[in-house]
Each structure stands twice: as C-alpha cells, then as structure tokens.
PDB file of the backbone (N, CA, C, O) and the ligand in Angstrom, with CONECT records:
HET     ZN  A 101       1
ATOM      1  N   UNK A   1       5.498 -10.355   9.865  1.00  0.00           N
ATOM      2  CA  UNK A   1       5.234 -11.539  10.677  1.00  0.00           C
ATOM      3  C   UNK A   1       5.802 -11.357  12.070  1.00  0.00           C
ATOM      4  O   UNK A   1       6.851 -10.752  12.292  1.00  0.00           O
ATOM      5  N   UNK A   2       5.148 -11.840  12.861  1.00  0.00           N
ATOM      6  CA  UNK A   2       5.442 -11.573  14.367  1.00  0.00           C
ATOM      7  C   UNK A   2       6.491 -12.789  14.589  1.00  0.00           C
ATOM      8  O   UNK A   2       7.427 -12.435  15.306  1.00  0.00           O
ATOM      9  N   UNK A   3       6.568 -14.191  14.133  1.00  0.00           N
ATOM     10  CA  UNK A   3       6.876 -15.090  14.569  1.00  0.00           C
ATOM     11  C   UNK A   3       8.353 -15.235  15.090  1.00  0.00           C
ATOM     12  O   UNK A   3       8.812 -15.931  15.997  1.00  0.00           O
ATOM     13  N   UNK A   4       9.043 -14.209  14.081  1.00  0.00           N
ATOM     14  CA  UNK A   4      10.646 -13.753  13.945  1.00  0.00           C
ATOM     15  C   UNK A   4      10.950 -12.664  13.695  1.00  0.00           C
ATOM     16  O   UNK A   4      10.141 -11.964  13.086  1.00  0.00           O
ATOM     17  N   UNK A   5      12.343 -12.090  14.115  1.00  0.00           N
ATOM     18  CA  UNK A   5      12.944 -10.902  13.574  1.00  0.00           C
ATOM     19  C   UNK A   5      12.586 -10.447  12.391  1.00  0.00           C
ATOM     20  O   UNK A   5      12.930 -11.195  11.476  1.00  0.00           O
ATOM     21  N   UNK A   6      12.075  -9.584  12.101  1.00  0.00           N
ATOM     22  CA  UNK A   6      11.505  -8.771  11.049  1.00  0.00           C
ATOM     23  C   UNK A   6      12.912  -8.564   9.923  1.00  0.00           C
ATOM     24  O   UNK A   6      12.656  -8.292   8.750  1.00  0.00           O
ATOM     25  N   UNK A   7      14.387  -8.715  10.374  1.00  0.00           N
ATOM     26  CA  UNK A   7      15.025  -8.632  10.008  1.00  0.00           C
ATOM     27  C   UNK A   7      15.917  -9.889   9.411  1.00  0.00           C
ATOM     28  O   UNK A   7      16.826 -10.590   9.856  1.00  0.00           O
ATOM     29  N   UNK A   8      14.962  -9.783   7.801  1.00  0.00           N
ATOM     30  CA  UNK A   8      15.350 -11.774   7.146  1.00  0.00           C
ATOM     31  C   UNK A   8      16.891 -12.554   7.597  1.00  0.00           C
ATOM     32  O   UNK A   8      17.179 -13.751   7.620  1.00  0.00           O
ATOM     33  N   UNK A   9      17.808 -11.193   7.972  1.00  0.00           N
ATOM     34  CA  UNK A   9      19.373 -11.544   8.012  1.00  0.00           C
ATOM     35  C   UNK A   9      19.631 -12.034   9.349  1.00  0.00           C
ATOM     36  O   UNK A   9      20.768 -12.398   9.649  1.00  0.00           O
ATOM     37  N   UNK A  10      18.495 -12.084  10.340  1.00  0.00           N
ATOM     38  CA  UNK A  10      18.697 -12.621  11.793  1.00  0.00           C
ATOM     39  C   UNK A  10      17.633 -13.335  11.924  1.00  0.00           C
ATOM     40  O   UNK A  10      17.704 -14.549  12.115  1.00  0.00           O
ATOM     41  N   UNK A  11      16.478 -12.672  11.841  1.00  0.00           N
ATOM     42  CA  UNK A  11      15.196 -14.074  11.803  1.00  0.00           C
ATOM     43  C   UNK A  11      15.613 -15.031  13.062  1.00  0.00           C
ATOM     44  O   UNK A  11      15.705 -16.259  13.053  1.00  0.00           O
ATOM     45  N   UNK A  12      15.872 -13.997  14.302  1.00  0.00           N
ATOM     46  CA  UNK A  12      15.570 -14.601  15.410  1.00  0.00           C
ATOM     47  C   UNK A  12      14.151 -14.699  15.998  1.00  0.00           C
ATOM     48  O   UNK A  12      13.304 -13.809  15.920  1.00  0.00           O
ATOM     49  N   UNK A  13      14.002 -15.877  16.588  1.00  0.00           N
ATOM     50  CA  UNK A  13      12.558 -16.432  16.451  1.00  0.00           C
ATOM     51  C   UNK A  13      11.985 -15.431  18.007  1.00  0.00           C
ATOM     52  O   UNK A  13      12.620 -15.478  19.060  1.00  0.00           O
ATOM     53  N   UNK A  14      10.762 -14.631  17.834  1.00  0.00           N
ATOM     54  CA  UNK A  14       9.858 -14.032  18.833  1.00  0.00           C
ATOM     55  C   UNK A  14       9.599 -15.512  19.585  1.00  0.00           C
ATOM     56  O   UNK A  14       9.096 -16.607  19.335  1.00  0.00           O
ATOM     57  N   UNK A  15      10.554 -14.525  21.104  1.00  0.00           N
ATOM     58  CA  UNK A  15      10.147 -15.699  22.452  1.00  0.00           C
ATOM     59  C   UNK A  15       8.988 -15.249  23.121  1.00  0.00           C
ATOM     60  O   UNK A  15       8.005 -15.961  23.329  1.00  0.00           O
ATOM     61  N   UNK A  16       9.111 -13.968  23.487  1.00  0.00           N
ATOM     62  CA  UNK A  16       8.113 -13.316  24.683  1.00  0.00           C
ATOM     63  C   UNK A  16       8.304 -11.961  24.293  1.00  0.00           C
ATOM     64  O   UNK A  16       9.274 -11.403  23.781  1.00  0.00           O
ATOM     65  N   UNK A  17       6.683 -11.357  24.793  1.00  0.00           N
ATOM     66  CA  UNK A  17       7.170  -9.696  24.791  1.00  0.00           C
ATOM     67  C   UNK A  17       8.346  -9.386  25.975  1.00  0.00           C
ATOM     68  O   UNK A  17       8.785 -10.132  26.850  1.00  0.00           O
ATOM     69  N   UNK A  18       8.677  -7.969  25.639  1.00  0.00           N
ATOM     70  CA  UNK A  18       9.663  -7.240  26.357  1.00  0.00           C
ATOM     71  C   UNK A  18      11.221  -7.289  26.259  1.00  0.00           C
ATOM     72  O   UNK A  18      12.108  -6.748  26.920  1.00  0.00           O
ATOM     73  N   UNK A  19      11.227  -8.268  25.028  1.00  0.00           N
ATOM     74  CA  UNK A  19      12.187  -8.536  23.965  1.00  0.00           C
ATOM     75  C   UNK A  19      12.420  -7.735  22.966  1.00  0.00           C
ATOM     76  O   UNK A  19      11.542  -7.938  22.128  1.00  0.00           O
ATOM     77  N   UNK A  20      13.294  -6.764  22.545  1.00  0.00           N
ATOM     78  CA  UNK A  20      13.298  -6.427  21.640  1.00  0.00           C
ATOM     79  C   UNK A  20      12.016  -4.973  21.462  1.00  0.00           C
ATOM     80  O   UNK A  20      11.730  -4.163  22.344  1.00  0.00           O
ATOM     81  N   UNK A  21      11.523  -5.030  20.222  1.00  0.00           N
ATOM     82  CA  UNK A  21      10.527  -3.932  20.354  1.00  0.00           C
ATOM     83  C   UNK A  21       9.650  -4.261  18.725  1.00  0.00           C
ATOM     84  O   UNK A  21      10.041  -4.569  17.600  1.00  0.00           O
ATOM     85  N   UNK A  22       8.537  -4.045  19.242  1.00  0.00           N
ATOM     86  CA  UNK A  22       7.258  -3.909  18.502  1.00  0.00           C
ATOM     87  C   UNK A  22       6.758  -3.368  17.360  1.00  0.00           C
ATOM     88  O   UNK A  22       6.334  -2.266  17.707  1.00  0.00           O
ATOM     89  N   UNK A  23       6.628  -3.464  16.579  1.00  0.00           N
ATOM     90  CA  UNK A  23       5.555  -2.100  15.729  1.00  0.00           C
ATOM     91  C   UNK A  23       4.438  -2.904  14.788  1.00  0.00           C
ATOM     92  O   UNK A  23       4.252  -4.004  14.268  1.00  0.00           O
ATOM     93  N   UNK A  24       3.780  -1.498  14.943  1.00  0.00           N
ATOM     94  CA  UNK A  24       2.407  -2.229  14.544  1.00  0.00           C
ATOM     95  C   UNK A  24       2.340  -0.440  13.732  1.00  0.00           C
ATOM     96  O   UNK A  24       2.226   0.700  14.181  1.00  0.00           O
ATOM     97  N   UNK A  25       2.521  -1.203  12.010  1.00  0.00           N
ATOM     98  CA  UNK A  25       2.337  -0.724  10.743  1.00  0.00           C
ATOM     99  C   UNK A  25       0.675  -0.329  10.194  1.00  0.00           C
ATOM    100  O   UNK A  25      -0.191  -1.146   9.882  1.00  0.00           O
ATOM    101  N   UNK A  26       0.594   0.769  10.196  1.00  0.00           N
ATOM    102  CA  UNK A  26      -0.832   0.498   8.999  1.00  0.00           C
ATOM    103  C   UNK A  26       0.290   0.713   7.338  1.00  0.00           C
ATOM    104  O   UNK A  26       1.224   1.414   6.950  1.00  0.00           O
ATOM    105  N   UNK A  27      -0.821  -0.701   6.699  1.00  0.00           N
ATOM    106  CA  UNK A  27      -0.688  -1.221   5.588  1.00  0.00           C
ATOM    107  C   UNK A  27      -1.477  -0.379   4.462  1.00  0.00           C
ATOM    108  O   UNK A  27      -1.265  -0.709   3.296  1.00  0.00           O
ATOM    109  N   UNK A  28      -2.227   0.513   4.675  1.00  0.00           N
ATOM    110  CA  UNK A  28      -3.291   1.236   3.709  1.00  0.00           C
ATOM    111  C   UNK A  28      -4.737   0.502   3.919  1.00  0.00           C
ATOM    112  O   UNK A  28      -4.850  -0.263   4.876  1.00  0.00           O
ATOM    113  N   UNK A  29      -5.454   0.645   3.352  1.00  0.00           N
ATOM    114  CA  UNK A  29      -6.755   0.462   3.363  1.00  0.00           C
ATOM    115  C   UNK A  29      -7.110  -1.260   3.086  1.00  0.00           C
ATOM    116  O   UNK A  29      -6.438  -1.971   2.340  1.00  0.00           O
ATOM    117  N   UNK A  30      -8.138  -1.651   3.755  1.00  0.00           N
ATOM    118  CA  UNK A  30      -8.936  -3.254   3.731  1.00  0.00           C
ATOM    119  C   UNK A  30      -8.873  -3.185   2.287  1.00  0.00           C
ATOM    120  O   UNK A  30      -8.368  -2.079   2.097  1.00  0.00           O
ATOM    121  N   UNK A  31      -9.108  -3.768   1.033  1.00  0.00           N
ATOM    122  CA  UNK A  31      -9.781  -3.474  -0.270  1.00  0.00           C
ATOM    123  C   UNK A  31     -10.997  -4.751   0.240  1.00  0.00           C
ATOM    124  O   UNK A  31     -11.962  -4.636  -0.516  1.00  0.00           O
ATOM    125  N   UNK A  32     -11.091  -5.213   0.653  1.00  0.00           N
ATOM    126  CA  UNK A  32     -12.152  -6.566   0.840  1.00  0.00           C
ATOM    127  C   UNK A  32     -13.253  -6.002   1.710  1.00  0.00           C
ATOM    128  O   UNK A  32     -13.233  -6.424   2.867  1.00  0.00           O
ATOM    129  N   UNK A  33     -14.077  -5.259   1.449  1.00  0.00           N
ATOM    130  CA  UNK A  33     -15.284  -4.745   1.787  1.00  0.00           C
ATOM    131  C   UNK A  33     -16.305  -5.480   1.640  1.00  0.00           C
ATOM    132  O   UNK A  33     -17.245  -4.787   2.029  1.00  0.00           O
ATOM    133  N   UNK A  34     -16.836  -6.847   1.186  1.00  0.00           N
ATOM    134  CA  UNK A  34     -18.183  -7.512   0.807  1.00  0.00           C
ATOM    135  C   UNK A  34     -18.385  -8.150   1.978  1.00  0.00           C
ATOM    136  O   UNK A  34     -19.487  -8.697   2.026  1.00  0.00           O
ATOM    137  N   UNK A  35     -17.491  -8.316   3.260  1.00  0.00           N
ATOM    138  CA  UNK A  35     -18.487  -8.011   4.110  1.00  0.00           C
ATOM    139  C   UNK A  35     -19.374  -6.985   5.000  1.00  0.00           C
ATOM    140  O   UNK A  35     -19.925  -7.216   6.076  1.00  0.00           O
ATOM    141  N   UNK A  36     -19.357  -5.830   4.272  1.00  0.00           N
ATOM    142  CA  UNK A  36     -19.577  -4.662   4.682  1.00  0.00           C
ATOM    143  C   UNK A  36     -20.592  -4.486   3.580  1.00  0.00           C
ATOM    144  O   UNK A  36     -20.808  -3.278   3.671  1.00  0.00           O
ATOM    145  N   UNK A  37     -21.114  -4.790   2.903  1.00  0.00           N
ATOM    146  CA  UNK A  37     -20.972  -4.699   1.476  1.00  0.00           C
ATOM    147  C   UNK A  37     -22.895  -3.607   1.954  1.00  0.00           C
ATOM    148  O   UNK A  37     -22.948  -2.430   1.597  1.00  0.00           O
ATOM    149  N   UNK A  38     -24.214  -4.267   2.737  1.00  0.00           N
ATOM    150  CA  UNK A  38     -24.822  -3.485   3.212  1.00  0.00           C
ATOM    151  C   UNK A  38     -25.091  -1.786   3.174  1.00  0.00           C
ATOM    152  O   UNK A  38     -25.910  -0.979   2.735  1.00  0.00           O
ATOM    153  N   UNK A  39     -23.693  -1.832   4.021  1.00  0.00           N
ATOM    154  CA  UNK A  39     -23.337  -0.746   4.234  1.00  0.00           C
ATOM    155  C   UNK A  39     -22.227   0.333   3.783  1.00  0.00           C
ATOM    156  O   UNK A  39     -21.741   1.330   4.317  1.00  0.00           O
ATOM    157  N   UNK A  40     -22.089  -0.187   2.815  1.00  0.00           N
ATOM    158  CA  UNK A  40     -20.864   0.385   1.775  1.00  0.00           C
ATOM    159  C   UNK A  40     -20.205   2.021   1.869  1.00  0.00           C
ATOM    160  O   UNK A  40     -19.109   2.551   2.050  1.00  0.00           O
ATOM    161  N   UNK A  41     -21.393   2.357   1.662  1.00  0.00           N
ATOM    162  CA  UNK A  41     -21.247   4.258   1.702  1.00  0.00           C
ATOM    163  C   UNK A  41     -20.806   4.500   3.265  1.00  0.00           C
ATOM    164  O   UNK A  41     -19.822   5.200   3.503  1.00  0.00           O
ATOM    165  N   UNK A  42     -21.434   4.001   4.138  1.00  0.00           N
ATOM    166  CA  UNK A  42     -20.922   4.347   5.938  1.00  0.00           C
ATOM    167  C   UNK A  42     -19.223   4.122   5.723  1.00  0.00           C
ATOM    168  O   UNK A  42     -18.394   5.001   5.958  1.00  0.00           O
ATOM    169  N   UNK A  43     -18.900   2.730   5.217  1.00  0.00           N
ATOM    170  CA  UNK A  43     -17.546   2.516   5.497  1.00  0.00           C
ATOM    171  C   UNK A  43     -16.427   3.271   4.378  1.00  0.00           C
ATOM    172  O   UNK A  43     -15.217   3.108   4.227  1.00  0.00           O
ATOM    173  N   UNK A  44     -17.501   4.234   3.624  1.00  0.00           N
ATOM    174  CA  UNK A  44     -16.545   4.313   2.948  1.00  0.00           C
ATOM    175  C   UNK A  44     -15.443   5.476   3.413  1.00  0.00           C
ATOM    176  O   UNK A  44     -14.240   5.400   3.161  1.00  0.00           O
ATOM    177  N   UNK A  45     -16.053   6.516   4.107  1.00  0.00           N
ATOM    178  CA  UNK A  45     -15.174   7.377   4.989  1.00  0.00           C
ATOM    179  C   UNK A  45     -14.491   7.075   5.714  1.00  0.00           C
ATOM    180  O   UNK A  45     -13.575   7.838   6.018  1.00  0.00           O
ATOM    181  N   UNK A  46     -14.605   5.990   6.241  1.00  0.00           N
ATOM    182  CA  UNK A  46     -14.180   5.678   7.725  1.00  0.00           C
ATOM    183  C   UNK A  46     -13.116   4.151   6.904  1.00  0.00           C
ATOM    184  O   UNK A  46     -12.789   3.252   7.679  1.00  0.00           O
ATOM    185  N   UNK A  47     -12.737   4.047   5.566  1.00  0.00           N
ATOM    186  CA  UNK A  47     -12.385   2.695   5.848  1.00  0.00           C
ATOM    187  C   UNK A  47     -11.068   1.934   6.501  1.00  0.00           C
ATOM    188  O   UNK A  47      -9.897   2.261   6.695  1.00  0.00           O
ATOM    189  N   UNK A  48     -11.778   0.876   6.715  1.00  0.00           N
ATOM    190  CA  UNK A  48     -10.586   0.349   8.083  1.00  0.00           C
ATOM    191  C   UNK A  48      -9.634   0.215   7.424  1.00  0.00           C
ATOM    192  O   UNK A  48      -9.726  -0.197   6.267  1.00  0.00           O
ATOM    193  N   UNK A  49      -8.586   0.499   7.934  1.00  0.00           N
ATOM    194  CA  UNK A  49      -6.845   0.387   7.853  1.00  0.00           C
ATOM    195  C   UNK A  49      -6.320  -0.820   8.284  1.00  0.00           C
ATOM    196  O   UNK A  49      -6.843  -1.301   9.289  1.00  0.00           O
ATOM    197  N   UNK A  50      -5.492  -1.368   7.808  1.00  0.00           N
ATOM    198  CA  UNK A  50      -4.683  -2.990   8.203  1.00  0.00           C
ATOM    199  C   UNK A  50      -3.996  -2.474   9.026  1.00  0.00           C
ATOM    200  O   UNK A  50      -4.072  -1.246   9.030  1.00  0.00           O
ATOM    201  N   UNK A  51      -3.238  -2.983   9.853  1.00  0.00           N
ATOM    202  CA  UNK A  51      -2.246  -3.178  10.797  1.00  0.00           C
ATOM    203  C   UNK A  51      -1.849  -4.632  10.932  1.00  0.00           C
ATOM    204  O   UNK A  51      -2.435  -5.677  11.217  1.00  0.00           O
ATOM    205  N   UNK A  52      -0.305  -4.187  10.530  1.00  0.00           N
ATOM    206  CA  UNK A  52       0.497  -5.082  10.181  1.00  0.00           C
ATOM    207  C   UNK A  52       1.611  -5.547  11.729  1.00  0.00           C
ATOM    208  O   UNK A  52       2.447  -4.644  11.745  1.00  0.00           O
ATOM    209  N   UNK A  53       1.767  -6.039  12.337  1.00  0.00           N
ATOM    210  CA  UNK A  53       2.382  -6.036  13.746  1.00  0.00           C
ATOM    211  C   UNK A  53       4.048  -6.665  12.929  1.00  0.00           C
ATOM    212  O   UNK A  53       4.019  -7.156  11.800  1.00  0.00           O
ATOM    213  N   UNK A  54       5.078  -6.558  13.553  1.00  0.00           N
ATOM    214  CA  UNK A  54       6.842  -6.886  13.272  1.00  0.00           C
ATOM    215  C   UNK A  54       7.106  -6.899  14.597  1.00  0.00           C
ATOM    216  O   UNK A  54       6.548  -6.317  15.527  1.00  0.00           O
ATOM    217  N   UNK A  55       8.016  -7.627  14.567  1.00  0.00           N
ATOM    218  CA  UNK A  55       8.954  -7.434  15.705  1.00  0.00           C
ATOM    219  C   UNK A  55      10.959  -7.540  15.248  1.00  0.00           C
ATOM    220  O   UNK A  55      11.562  -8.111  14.340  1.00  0.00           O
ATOM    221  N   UNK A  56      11.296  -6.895  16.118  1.00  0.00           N
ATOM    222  CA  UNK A  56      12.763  -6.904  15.614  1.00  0.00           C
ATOM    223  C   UNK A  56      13.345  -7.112  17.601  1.00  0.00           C
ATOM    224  O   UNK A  56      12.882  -6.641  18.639  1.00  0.00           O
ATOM    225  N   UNK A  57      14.568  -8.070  17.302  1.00  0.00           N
ATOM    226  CA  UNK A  57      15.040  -8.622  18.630  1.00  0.00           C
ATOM    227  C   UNK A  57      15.710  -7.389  18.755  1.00  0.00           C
ATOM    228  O   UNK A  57      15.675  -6.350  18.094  1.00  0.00           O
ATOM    229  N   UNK A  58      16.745  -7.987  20.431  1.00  0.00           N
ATOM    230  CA  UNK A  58      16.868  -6.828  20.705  1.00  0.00           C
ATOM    231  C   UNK A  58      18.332  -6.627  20.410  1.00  0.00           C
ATOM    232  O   UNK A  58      18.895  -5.778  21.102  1.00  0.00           O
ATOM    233  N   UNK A  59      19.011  -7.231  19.545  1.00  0.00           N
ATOM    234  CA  UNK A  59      19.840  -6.489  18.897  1.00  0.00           C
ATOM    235  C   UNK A  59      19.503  -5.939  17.838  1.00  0.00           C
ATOM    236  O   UNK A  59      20.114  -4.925  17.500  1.00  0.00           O
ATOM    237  N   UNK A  60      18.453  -6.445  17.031  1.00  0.00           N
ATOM    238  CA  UNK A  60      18.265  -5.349  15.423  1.00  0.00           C
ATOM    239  C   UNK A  60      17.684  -4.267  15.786  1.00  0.00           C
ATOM    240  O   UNK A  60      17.684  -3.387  14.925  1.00  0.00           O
ATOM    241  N   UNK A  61      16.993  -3.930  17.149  1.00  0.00           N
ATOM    242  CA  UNK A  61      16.276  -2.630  17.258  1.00  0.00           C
ATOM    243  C   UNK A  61      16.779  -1.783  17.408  1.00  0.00           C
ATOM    244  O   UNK A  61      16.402  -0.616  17.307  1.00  0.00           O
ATOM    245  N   UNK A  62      18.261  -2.435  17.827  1.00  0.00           N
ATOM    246  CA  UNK A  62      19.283  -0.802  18.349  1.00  0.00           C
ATOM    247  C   UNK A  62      19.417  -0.445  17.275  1.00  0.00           C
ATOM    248  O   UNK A  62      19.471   0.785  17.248  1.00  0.00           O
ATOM    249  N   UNK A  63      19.543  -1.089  15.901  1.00  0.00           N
ATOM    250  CA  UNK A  63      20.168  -0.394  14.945  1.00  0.00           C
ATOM    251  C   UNK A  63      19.490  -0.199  13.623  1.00  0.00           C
ATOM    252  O   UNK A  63      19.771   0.498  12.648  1.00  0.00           O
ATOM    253  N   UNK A  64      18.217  -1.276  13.967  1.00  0.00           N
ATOM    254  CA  UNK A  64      17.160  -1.028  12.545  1.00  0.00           C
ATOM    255  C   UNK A  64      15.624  -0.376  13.117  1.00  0.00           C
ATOM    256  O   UNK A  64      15.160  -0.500  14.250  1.00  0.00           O
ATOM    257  N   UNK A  65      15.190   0.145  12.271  1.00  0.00           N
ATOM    258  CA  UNK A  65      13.808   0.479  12.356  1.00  0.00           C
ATOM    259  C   UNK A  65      12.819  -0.004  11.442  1.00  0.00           C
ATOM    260  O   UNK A  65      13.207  -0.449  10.362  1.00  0.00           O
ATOM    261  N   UNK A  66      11.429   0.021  11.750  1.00  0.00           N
ATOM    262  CA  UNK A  66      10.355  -0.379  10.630  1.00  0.00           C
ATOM    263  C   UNK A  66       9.700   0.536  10.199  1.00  0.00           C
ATOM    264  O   UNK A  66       8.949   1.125  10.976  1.00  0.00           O
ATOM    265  N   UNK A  67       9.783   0.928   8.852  1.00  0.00           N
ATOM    266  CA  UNK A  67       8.632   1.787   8.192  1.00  0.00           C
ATOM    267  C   UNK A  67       8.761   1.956   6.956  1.00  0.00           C
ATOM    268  O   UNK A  67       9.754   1.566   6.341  1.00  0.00           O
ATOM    269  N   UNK A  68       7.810   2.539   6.440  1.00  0.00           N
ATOM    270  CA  UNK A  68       7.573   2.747   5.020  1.00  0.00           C
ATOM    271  C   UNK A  68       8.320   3.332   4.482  1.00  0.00           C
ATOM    272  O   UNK A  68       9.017   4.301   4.781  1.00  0.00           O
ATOM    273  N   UNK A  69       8.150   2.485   3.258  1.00  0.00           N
ATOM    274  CA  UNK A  69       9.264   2.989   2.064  1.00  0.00           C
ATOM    275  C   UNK A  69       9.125   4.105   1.289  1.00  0.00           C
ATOM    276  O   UNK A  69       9.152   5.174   1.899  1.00  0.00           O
ATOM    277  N   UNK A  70       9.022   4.127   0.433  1.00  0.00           N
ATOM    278  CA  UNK A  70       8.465   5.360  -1.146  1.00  0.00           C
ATOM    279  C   UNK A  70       7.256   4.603  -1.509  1.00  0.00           C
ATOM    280  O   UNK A  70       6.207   5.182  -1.791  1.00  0.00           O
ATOM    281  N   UNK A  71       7.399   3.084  -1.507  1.00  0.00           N
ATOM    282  CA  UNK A  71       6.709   2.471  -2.356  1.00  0.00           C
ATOM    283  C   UNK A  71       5.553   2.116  -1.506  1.00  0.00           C
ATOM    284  O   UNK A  71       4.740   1.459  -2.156  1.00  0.00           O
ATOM    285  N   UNK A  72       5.200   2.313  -0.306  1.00  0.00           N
ATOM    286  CA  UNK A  72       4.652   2.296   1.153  1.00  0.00           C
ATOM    287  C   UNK A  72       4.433   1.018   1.532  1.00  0.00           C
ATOM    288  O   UNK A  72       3.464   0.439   2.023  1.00  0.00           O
ATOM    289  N   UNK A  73       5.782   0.612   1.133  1.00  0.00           N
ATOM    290  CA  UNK A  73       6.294  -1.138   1.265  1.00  0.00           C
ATOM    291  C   UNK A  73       7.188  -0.945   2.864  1.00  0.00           C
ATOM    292  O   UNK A  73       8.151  -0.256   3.198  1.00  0.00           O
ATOM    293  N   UNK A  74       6.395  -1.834   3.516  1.00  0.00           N
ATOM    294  CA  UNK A  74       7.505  -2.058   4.687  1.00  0.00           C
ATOM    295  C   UNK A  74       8.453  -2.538   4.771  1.00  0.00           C
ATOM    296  O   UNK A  74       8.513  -3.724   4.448  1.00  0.00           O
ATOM    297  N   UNK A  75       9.996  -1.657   5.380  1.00  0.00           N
ATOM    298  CA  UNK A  75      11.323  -1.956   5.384  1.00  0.00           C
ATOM    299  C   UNK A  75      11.984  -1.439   6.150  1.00  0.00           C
ATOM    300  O   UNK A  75      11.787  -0.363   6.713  1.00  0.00           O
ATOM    301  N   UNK A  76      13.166  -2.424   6.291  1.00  0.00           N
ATOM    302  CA  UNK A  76      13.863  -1.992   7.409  1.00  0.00           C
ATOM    303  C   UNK A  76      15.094  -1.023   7.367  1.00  0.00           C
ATOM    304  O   UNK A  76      16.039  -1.414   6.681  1.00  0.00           O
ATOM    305  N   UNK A  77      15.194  -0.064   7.871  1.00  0.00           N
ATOM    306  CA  UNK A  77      15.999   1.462   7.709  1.00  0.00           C
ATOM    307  C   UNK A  77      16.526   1.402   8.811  1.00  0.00           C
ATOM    308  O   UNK A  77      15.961   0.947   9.805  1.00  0.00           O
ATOM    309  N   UNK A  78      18.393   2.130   8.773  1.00  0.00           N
ATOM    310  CA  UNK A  78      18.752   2.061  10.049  1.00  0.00           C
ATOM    311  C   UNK A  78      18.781   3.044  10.976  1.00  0.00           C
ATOM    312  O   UNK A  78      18.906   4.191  10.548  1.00  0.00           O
ATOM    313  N   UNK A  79      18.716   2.916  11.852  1.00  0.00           N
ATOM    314  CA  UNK A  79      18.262   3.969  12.988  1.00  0.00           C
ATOM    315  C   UNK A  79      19.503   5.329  12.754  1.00  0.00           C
ATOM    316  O   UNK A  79      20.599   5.186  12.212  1.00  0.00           O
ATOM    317  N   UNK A  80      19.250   5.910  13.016  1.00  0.00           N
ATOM    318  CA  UNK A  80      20.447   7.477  13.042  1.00  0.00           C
ATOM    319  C   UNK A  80      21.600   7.081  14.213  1.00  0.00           C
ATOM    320  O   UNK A  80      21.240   7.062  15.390  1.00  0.00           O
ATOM    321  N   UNK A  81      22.723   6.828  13.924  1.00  0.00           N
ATOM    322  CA  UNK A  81      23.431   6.269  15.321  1.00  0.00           C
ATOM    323  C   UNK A  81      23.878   7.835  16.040  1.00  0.00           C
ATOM    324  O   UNK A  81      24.403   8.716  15.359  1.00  0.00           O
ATOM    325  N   UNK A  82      23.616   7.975  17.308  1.00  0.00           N
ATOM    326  CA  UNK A  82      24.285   9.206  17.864  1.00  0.00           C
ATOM    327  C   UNK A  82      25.894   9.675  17.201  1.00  0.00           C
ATOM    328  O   UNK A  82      26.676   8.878  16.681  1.00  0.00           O
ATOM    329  N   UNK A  83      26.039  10.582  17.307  1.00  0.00           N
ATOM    330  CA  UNK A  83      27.514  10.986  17.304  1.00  0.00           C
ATOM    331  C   UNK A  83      27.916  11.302  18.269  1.00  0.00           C
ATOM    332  O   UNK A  83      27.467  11.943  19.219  1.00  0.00           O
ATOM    333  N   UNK A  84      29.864  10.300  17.783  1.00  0.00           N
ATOM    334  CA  UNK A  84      30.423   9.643  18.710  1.00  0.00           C
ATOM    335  C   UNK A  84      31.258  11.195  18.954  1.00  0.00           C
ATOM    336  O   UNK A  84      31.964  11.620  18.040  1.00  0.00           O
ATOM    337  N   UNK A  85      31.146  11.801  19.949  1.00  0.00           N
ATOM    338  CA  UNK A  85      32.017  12.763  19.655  1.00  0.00           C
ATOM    339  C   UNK A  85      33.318  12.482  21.638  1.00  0.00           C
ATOM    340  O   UNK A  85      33.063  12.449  22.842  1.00  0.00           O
ATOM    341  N   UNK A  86      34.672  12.356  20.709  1.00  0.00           N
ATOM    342  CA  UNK A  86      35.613  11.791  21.759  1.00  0.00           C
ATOM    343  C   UNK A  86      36.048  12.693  22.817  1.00  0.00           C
ATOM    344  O   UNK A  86      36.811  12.293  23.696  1.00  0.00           O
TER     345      UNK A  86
HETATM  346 ZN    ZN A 101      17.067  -9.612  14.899  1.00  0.00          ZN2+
END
C-alpha cells in the first residue's frame, strides 16, 4: 500500500513524493485473464505482471528494504549497514 510506511512498526502516513523512497514490486503473474479471454494464446507469452508500488519514509529506508522473500511474499529486510571502521 502506498498510503503509509510499508513498515507496519512506523506506518508513517505517505505525504508527497521525494520523501523517503519508492518501489514498485512485480507480484508474479495477473491469474484474471477473462478479460483477455479472446485472445488467450497471444497473452499467454507475454502475461502481464502486477506491480505492486510501497513506500518506506525516510527513516525506514536508511535501514529497511523491499523485496521478496523465499515465499515471493513481499518483506521488509534490512539494508547491509556499512562498516564502521574507527
Ligand atoms: Zn517508516
């Protein structure tokens, strides 16, 4: 959902772009083809992919990311933090 932080534990509410940062997920394949239904065999090579849009503010982006799981369930993973070297 775009509406808020992608991240349920902040679920700060999306003000404006240039906040934070974006992603736009493919979800796997449409399964709802009957409106295509005509043309079935054309779409079947080509079939359209979902895209799923998130947003994470701009404190969860420093430290979380969005992407697929094992289960090719979208989740949030934390970013690799540099090393701090003193
Ligand atoms: Zn957040």
């Amino acid at each position: 959902m775009l509406s808020h932080c992608a991240n349920l534990e902040c679920s700060k509410p999306f003000l404006q772009l240039g906040q934070g940062e974006l992603f736009l997920i493919e979800t796997g394949c449409v399964t709802n083809l009957d409106q295509n239904a005509g043309s079935r065999s054309a779409f079947a090579r080509h079939a359209p992919r979902r895209v799923e849009r998130y947003w994470l503010c701009d404190q969860c982006s420093q430290v979380w990311t969005l992407t697929h799981d094992l289960n090719q369930r979208i989740g949030l993973f934390p970013l690799p933090q540099p090393a701090k070297t003193a």
